[in-house]
C-alpha positions in Angstrom: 0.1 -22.5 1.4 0.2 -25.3 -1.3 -2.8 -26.6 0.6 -5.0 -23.4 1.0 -7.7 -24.9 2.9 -5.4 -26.1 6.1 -3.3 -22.7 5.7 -6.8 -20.5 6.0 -8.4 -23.0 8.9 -5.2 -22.5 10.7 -5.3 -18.5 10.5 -9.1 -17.9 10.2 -10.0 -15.0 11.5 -6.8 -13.1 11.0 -5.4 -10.7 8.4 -2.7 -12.2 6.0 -0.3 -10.2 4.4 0.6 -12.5 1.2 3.8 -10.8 -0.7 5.1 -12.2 -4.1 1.6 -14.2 -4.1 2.4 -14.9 -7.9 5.4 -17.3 -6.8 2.5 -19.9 -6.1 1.9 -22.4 -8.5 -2.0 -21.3 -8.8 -2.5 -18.1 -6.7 -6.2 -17.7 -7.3 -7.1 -20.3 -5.9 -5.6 -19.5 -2.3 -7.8 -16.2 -2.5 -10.9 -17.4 -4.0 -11.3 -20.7 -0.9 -10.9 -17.2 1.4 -13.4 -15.6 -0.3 -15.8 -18.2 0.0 -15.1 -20.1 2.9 -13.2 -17.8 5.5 -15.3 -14.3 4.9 -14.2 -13.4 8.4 -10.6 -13.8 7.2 -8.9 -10.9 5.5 -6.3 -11.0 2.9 -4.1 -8.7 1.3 -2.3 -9.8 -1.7 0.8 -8.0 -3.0 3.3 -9.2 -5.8 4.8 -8.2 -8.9 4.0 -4.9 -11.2 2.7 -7.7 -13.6 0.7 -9.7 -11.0 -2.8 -9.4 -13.6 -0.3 -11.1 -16.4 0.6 -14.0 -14.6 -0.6 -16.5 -16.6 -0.6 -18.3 -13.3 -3.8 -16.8 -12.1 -6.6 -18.9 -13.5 -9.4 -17.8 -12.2 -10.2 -13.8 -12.2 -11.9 -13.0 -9.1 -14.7 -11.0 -10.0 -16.7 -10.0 -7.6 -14.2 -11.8 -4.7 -11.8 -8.8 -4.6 -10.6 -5.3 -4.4 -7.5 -4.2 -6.6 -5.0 -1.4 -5.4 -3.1 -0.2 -7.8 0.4 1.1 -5.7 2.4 3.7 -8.0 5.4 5.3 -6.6 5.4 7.7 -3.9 2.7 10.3 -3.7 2.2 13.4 -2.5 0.9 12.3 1.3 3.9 10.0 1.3 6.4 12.9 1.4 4.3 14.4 4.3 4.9 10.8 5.8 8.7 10.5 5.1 8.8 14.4 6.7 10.1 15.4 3.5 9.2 19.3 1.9 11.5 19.3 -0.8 9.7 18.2 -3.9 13.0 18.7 -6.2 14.2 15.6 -4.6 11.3 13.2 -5.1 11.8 14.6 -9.1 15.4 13.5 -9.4 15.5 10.5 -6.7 12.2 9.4 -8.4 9.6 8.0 -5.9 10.6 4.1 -5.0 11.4 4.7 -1.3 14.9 2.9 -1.5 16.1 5.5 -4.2 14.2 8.3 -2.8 15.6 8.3 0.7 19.3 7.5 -0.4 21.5 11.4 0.1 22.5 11.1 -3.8 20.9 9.3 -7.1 21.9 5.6 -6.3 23.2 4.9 -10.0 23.4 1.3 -9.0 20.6 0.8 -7.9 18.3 1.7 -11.2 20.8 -0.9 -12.9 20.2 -3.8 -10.4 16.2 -3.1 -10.8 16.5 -3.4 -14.4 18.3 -6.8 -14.1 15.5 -8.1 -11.8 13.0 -7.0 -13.8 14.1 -9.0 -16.3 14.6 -12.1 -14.6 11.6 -11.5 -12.5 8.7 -10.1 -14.4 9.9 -10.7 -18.4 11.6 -14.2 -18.8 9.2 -15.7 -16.2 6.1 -14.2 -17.8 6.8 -13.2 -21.0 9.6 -15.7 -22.1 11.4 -13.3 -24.1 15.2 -13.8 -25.2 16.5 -11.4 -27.0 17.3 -9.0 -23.8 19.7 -6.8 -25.4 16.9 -5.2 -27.8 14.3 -5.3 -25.3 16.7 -3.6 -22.5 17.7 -1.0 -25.0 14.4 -0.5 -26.2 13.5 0.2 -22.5 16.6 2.8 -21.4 15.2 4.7 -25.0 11.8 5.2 -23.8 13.0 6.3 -20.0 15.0 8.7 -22.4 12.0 10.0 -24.1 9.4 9.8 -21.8 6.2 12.0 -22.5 7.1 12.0 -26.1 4.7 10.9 -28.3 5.4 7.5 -29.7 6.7 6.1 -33.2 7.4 2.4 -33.1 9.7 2.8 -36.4 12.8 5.4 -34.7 12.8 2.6 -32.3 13.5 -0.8 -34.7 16.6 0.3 -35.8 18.8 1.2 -33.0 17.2 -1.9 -31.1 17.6 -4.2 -34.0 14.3 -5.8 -34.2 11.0 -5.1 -36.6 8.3 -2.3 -36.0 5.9 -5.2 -35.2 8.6 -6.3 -32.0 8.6 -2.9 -30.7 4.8 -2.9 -30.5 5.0 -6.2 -28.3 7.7 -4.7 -26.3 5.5 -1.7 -25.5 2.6 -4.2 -24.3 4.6 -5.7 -22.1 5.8 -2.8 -20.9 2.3 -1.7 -20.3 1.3 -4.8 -19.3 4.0 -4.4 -16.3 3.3 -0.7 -15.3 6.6 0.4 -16.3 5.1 2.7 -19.0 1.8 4.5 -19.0 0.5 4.9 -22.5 -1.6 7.8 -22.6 -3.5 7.6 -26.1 -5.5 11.0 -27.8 -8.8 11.8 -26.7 -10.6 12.4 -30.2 -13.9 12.5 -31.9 -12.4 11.9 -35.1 -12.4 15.3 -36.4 -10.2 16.0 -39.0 -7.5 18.1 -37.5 -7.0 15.6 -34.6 -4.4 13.2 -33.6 -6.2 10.3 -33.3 -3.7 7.2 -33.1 -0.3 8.4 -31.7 0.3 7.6 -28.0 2.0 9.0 -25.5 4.8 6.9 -23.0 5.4 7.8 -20.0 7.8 6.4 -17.9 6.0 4.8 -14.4 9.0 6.6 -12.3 10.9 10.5 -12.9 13.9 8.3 -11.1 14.1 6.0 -13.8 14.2 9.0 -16.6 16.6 11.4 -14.8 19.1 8.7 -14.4 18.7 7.7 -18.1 19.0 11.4 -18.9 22.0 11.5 -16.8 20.7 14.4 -14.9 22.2 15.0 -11.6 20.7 18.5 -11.4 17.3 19.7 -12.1 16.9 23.2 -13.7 13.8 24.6 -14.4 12.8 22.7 -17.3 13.8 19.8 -16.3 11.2 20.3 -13.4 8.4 21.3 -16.0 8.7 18.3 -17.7 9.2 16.2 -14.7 6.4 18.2 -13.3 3.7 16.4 -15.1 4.9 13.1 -15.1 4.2 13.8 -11.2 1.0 15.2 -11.7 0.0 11.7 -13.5 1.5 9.5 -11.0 -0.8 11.7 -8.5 -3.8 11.4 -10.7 -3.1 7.6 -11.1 -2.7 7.0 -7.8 -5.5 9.0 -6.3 -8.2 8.3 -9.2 -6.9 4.9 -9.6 -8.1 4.9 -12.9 -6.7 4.5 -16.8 -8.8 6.5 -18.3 -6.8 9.5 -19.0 -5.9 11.1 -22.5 -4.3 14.0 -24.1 -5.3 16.4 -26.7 -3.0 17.2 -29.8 -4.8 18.6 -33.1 -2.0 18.7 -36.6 -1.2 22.3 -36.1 0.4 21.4 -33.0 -2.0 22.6 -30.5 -2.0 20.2 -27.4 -3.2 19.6 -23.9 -1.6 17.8 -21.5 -4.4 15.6 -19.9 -8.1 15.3 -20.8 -10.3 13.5 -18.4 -13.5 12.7 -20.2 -16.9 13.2 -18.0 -20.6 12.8 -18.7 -22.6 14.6 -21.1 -19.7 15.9 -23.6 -18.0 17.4 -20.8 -14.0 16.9 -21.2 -11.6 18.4 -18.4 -8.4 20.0 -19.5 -5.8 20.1 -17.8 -1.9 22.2 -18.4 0.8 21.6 -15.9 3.1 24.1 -15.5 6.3 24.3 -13.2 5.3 28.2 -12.4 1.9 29.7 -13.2 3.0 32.8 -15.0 4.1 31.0 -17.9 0.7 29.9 -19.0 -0.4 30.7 -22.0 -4.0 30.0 -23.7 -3.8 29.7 -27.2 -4.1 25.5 -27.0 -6.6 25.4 -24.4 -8.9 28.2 -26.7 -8.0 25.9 -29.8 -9.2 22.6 -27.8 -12.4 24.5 -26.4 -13.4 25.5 -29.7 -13.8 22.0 -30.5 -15.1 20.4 -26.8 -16.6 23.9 -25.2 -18.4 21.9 -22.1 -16.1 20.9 -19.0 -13.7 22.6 -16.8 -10.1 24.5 -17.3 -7.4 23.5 -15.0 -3.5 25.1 -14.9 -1.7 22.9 -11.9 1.0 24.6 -10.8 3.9 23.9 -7.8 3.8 27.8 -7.0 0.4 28.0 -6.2 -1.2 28.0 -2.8 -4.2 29.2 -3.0 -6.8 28.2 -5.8 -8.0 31.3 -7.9 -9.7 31.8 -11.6 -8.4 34.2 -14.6 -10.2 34.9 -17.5 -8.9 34.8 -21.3 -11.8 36.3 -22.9 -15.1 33.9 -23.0 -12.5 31.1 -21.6 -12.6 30.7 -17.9 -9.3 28.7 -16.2 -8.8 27.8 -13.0 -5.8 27.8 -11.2 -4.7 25.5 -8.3 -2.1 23.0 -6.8 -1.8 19.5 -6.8 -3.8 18.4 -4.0 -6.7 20.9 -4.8 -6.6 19.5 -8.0 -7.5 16.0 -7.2 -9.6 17.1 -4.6 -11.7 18.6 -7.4 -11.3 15.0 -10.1 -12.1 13.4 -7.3 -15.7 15.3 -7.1 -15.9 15.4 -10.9 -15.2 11.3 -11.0 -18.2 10.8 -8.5 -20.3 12.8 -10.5 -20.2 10.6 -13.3 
């Protein structure tokens, strides 16, 4: 594959399946002669989570590909591993080798933390200080969801406010961390500048938790770090915010539409615990766009009214069923 053109004359026509594509010494250039020369050739290219920070890919593509971004397991994929029991895919997390193992493989978390490194952050990111960066890691998995202050991270990881900021890119960078920043209009009461972290895999946290049993709110709050790994992988987009105002008022999710419109949306482990007081306190400030409470109890969809404030209840799958329609529209 060093000399793209003989590789792609001697397979035209086919479909290549390319893993760890970023091990070549220029990548790009393998998939842009196939884009140009062998249109009747089909590649698809799979590598690291930090395959678009490869420095190694010197040319960008546009226009010559597709990208897919692959989270961990979704919903349809425990249909396809004949699996009901959502508990599991909370506390196994949803990387198939963990998930399908009979008890959290401890181990295992460990070992992908030591290839990360070696794979993804010394050969990318030339970092050498893998103490602070390792602990600054195994901190967030602990406080995933939270929202984020660079400065109750420098201490315990020994390294400057500035550092941890670089650490978090990278992190990002990699897809190990989903920052989920504040939908604002810059209204005084509002949040406007304090992320969100959330940790890519509910695996990853439980084990940092060291939680070997789920009660129920441990599967509220791992409850919506599914919910975004659904919306992530379904919508395949990044554009989704939450909502926090200084009083403490605070959506979970807030997907921005056309004309003003601004969806809400509160996960909850059951429905009944629902209350309205944020969602009427975020409405009185974005009025257009639809309610949503997501809840794992619910099987059929069905509205409630709070007053003038309309909400609709539903499931997962009925719930991106509906961004999906709302996405299109825009």
């Amino acid at each position: 594959m060093e000399d793209p053109e003989s590789f792609l004359s001697e397979h035209a026509g086919k479909t290549l399946v390319v893993d760890e594509i970023h091990k070549l010494l220029d990548p790009s250039q393998l998939l842009k002669i196939a884009a140009d020369h062998y249109r009747d050739t089909k590649i698809i290219a799979t590598g690291s989570s930090s395959l678009g920070a490869s420095a190694k890919f010197k040319d960008t593509l546009t226009g010559r590909k597709l990208e897919l971004w692959l989270t961990p397991m979704i919903s349809d994929d425990l249909i396809d591993f004949g699996m009901k029991s959502l508990k599991k895919r909370l506390l196994h997390g949803g990387l198939p080798p963990f998930f399908l193992t009979d008890k959290p493989w401890e181990k295992g978390y460990e070992e992908w933390i030591e290839a990360y490194w070696a794979k993804d952050i010394l050969e990318l990111f030339r970092l050498e200080r893998r103490h602070s960066f390792v602990k600054c890691m195994e901190l967030l998995f602990m406080q995933s969801g939270q929202i984020f202050e660079a400065s109750r991270f420098a201490v315990p990881c020994e390294i400057s406010r500035t550092t941890v900021q670089t650490y978090l890119s990278i992190l990002e960078a990699t897809y190990v961390f989903h920052v989920i920043r504040p939908y604002n209009t810059h209204l005084p009461n509002e949040i406007i500048s304090a992320p969100k972290v959330y940790a890519f895999d509910t695996g990853f946290v439980c084990h940092f938790k060291e939680w070997n049993d789920l009660r129920n709110e441990d599967l509220g709050y791992l409850w919506g770090h599914y919910i975004l790994n659904e919306m992530l992988g379904k919508l395949q987009t990044h554009s989704i915010n939450y909502w926090r105002d200084k009083r403490g008022h605070e959506i979970d999710f807030v997907i921005r539409g056309k004309n003003e419109e601004v969806t809400a949306i509160e996960c909850k482990w059951k429905s009944n615990v629902f209350e309205p007081a944020n969602l009427k306190s975020f409405r009185a400030k974005y009025p257009r766009g639809q309610n949503y409470v997501v809840a794992s109890d619910i099987d059929k969809s069905f509205k409630k009214k709070f007053r003038d404030l309309s909400v609709k209840y539903v499931n997962l799958d009925s719930l991106i069923k509906d961004l999906v329609l709302i996405k299109s529209n825009t």
